[in-house]
C-alpha positions in Angstrom: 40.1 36.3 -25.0 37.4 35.8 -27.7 36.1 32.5 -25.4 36.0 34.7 -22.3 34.6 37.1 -23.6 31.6 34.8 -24.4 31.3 33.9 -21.5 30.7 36.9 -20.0 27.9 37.7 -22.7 26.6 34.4 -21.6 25.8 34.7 -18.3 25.0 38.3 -19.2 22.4 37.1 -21.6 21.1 33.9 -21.4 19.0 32.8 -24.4 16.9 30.5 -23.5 15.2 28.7 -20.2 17.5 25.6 -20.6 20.8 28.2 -20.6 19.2 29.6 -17.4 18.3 26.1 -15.9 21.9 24.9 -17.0 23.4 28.0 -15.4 21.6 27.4 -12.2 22.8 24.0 -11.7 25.8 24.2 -9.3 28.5 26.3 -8.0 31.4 24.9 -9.5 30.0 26.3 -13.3 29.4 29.6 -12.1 32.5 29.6 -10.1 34.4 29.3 -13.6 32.4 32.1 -14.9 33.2 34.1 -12.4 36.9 33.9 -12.4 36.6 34.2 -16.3 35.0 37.4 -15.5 37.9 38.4 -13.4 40.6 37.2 -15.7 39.1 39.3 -18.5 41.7 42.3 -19.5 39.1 45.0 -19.5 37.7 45.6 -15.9 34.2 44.5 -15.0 33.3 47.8 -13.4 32.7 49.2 -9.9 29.7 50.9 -10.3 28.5 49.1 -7.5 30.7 50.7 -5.1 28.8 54.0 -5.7 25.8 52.4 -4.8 27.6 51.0 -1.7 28.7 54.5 -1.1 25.2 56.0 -1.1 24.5 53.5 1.7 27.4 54.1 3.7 26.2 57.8 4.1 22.9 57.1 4.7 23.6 55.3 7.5 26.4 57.9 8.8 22.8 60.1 8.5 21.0 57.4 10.4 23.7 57.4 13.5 24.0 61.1 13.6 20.3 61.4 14.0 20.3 58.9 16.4 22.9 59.9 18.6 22.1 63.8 19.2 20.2 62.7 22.4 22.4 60.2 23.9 25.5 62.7 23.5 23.2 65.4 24.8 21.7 63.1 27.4 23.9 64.2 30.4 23.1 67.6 29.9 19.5 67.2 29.2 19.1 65.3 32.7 20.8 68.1 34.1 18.4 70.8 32.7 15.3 69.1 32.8 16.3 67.1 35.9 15.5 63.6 34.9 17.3 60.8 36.8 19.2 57.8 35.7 15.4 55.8 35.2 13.9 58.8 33.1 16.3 58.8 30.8 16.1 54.9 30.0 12.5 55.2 29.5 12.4 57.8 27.1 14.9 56.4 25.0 12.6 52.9 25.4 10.5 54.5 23.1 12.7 54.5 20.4 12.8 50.9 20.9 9.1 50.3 20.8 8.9 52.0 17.6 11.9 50.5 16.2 10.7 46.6 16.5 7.6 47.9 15.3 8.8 49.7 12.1 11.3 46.5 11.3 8.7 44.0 11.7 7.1 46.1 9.1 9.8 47.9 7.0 11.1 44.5 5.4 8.1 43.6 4.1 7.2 46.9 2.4 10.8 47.3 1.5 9.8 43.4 -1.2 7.0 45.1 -2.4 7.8 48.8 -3.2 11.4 48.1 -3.9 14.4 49.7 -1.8 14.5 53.0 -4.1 10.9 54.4 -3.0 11.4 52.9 0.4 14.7 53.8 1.5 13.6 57.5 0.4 10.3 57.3 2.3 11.8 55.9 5.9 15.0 58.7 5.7 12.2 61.8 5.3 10.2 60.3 7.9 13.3 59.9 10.1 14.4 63.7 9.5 11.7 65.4 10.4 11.1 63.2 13.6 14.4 64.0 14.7 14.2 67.6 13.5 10.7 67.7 16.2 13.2 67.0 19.3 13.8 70.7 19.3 10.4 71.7 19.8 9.8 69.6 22.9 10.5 69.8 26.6 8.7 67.1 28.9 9.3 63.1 29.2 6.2 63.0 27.1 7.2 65.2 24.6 10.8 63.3 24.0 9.6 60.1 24.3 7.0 60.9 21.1 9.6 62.5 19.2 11.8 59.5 19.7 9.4 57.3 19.1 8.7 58.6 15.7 12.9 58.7 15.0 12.7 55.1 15.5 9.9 53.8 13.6 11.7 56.2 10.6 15.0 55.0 11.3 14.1 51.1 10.8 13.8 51.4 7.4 17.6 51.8 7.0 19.0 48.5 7.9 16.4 46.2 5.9 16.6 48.9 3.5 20.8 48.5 2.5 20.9 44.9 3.3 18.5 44.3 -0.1 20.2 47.3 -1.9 23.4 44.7 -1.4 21.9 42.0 -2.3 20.5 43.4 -5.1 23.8 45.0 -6.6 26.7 42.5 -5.0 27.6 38.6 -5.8 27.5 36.6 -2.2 31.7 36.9 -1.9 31.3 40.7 -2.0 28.5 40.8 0.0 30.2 41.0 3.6 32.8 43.4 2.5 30.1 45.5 0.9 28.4 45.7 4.1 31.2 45.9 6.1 31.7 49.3 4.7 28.4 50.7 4.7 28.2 49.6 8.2 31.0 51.5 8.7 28.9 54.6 8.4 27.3 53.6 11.8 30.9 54.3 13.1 31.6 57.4 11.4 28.2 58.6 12.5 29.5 58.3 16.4 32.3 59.8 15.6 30.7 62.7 14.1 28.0 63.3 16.9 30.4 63.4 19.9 32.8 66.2 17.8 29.9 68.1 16.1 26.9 67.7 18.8 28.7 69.3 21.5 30.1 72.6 19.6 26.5 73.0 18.2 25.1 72.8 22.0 27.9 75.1 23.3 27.4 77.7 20.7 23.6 77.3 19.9 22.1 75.6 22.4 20.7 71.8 22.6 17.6 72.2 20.0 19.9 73.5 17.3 21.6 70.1 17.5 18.5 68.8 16.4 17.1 70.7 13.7 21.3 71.3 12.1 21.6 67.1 12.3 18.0 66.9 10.7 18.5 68.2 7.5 21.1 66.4 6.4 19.0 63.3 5.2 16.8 65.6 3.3 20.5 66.2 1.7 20.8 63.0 0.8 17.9 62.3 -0.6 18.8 64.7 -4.0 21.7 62.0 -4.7 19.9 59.1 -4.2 16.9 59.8 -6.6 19.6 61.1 -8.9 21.9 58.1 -8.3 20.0 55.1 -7.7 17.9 52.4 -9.6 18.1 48.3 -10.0 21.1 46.8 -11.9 18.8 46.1 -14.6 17.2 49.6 -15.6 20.5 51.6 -14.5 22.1 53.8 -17.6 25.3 53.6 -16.0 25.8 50.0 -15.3 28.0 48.2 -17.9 26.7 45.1 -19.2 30.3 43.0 -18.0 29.4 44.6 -14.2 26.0 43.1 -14.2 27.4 40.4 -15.3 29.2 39.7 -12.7 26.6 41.1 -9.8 24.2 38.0 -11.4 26.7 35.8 -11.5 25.9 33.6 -8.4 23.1 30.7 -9.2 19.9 32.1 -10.2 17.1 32.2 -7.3 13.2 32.0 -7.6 11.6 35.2 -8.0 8.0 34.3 -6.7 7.2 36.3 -3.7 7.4 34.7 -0.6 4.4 34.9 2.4 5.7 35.8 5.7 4.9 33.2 7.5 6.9 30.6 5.4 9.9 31.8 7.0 9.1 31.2 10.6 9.1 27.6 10.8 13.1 27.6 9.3 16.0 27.4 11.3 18.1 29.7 9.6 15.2 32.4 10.5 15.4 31.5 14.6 19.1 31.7 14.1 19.2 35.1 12.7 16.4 36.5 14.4 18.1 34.6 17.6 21.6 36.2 17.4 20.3 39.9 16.8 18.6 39.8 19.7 21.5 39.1 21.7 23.9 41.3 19.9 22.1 44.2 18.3 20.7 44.9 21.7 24.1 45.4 23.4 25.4 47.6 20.3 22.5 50.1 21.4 23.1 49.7 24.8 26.3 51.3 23.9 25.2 54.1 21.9 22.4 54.9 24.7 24.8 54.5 27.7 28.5 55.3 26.6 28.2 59.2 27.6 26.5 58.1 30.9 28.8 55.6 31.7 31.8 58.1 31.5 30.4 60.8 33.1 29.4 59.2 36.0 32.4 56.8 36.0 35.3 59.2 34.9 33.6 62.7 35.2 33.9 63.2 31.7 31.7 66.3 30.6 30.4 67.6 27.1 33.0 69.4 26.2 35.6 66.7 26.8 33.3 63.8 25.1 35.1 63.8 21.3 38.8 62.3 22.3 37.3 59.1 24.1 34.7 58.7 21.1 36.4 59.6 18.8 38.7 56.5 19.0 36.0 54.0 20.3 33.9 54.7 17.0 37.4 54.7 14.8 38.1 51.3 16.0 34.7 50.6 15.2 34.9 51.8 11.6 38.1 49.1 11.4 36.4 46.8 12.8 33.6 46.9 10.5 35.4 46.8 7.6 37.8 44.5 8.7 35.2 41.9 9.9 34.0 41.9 6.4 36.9 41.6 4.5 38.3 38.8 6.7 35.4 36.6 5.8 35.1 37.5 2.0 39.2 36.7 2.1 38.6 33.0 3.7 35.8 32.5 0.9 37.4 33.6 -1.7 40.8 31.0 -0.6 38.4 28.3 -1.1 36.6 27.6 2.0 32.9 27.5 2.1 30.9 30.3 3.1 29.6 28.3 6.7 33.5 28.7 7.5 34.2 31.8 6.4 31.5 33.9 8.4 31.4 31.5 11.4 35.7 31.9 11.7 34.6 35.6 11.8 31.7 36.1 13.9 33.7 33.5 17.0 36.8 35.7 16.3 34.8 38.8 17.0 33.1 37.0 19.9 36.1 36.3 21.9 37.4 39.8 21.0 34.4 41.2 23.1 34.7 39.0 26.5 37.3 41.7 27.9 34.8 44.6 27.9 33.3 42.9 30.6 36.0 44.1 33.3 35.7 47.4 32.0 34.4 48.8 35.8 37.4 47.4 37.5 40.0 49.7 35.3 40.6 53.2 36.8 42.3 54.9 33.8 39.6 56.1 31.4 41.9 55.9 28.7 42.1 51.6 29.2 38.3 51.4 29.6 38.0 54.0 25.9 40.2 51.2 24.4 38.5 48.1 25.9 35.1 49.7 25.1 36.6 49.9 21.5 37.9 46.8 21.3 34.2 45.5 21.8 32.9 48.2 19.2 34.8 47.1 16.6 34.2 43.5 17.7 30.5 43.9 17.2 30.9 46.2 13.7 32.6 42.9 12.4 29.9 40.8 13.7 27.6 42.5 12.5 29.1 42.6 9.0 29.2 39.1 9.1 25.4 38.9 10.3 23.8 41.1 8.1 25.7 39.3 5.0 24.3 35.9 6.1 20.5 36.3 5.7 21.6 36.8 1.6 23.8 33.7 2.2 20.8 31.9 3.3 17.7 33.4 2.2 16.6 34.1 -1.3 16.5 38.0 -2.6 13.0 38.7 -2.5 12.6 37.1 1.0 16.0 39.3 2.6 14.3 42.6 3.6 11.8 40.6 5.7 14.5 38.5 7.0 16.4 41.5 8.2 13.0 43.8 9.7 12.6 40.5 11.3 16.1 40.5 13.1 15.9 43.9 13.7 12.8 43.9 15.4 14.8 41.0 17.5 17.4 43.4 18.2 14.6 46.0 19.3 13.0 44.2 21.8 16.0 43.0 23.3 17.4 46.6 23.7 14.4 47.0 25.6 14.8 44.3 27.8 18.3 45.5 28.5 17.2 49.1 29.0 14.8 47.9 31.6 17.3 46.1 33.0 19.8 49.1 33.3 17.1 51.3 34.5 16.6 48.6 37.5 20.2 48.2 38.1 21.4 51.7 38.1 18.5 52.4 40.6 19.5 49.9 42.6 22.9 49.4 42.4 24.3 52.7 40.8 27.3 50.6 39.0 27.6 49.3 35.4 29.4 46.3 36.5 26.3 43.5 36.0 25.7 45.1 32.8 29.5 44.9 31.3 29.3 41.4 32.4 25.9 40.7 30.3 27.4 42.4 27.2 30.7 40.1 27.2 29.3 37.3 27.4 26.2 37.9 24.3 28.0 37.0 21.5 29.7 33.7 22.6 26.3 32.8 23.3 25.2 34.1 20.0 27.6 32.2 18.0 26.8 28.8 19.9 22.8 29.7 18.9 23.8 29.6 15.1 25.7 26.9 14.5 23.5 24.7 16.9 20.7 25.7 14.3 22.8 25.9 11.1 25.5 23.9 11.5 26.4 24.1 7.8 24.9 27.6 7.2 22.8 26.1 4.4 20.3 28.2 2.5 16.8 27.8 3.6 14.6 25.6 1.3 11.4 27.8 1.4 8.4 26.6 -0.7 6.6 29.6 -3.2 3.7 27.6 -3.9 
């Protein structure tokens, strides 16, 4: 006990630079420390989970927000008499701003830190979805969701460093995997809550009700949060353990040393494939069911309800699955690539979604192919920390994001053009079955061996 107990204060504390160099020097040494961490009688801690949990609602917040106009969106074409085409180009806009705000968010995210920035891109978000109530045109939406967007990137980049920060790399995807989660419980809260607060007090109520929960969220946060290092709550044995993967270079990293990397293209490559059909889905869900299956407003929480909650599993379970391969002793290049091919194939059958006639096979096909993505993206997220240094990970992840941005535009173009012309989903079912197989061929033709990036500070 005495010896592992040493060990822990150790790593905790190393005394001098040749401890630190010594401790740096391979995977095998720290492996040992951390199963001597394990081992040790009295438990490390899970402080970190509360942290995780903060995350998890923010992005509940994040979807909720979000969402109040696409679950609204049948009944706002109705009152304001928009067609299929209007709709897609006012919630373009939120695209435009959201590539925008990622390719930016990251980087201001390394510099202020994730406590001053996460708080700064959820007030801007609030009140931006708080002004949908006090519009009425195309214009007037467009602006509002434009500004909800270019709030709303800060999330993503913003809990993907928060993890990095306060997780080892085998918790990592299971740590995301559960605040991604709150995506799903966000679209299962819209469909249930958005509708009774538009039946009984009308569509800009929605709005402004939905909009004030981040400001909510905000009084835990600055209560809750700060870095491992300076929090009062942390145990010494818990940050132990959080550090205890190799240590990394802190010097800051330009932007433009990470474009000429593979493992950038491969991220930023993926999440524009993929991201872009998980938004396609939140925009066009409610569309596609009330045109395909006459399903109204008041009828929208059963179907959604059990899309998003095998989304939630899937999120978590996507995460989990690779954390459990890597922690059996296979690397982490097999662990998340197993995962994200296992959630690509599990999305191919959405794609003959417009051939089924019982709404209740399409909900679970559609929710196979939620979930499917939820563990992808688990998976995704977790691998710009697998191969990118701490201080380089927000920009990593603004830069995917704003990936993911433009290709939800491209795809809401596209649907505007193909509804228009076509009035069936079936071309576009077909395009979001088939992204991730090509998404997972992307990566490990760039990164065969999901290696970290070897990015110069000098």
């Amino acid at each position: 006990m005495s010896e592992i107990k040493k060990t822990v204060e150790e790593i905790a504390l190393p005394k001098s630079e040749s401890e630190v160099a010594q401790q740096s020097s391979g995977t095998s040494a720290t492996g040992a420390a951390v199963a001597a961490l394990e081992s040790v009688n009295e438990r490390i801690g899970r402080y970190r989970w509360v942290i995780c949990g903060l995350l998890f609602f923010a992005t509940t917040i994040n979807y909720i927000d979000r969402l109040v106009f696409s679950i609204l969106g049948p009944e706002l074409q109705k009152t304001f008499h928009w067609t299929d085409k209007n709709y897609t180009d006012i919630v373009f806009w939120f695209e435009v701003a959201y590539a925008i705000g990622l390719l930016s968010a990251g980087r201001l995210l390394d510099r202020i830190g994730t406590r001053l920035g996460y708080a700064l891109s959820l007030i801007f978000w609030s009140f931006a979805a708080i002004l949908h109530a006090f519009v009425g045109s195309i214009t007037g939406f467009s602006f509002a969701r434009f500004l909800l967007g270019l709030g709303e990137s800060g999330n993503f980049p913003a809990a993907i460093k928060t993890v990095a920060e306060w997780f080892p790399k085998k918790e990592r995807a299971l740590a995301t995997g559960i605040f991604n989660a709150g995506s799903n419980v966000g679209a299962i809260i819209a469909p249930l809550g958005v509708p009774w607060l538009y039946l009984n007090y009308g569509w800009q109520w929605a709005f402004i009700f939905t909009g004030t929960l981040g400001l909510l969220w905000l009084l835990f946060w600055f209560l809750i949060y700060r870095v491992p290092e300076e929090h009062p709550k942390l145990g010494r044995a818990e940050l132990a353990y959080i550090r205890s993967d190799p240590a990394e270079p802190t010097e800051k990293i330009a932007w433009l040393k990470l474009l000429p990397h593979r493992q950038t293209w491969a991220y930023v490559i993926s999440k524009f494939l993929t991201d872009s059909i998980w938004r396609w889905y939140l925009y066009l869900l409610p569309l596609f069911f009330s045109q395909n299956f006459r399903l109204d407003i008041k009828n929208f929480g059963p179907p959604f309800l059990v899309i998003y909650v095998l989304a939630d599993i899937g999120s978590i379970a996507g995460g989990w699955f690779s954390s459990l391969l890597i922690k059996r002793g296979h690397s982490v290049n097999f662990g998340r690539k197993v995962a994200l091919l296992t959630c690509a194939f599990c999305v191919v059958p959405v794609a003959f979604v417009t051939q089924v006639e019982n709404m209740w096979v399409a909900v679970l096909l559609v929710g196979l192919a939620t979930a499917a993505h939820q563990g992808w993206s688990a998976n995704l997220f977790t691998t710009a920390s697998d191969m990118f240094p701490k201080q380089a990970v927000g920009s990593i992840v603004g830069l995917g994001g704003m990936a993911g941005a433009l290709g939800a535009m491209l795809i809401l173009k596209i649907t505007g053009y193909v509804l228009t012309r076509t009035g069936s989903f079936t071309v576009l079912f077909i395009i979001a079955g088939s992204a991730y197989l090509i998404s997972i061929a992307a990566i490990h033709l760039l990164v065969p061996r999901l290696e970290p990036a070897r990015i110069s500070t000098s």
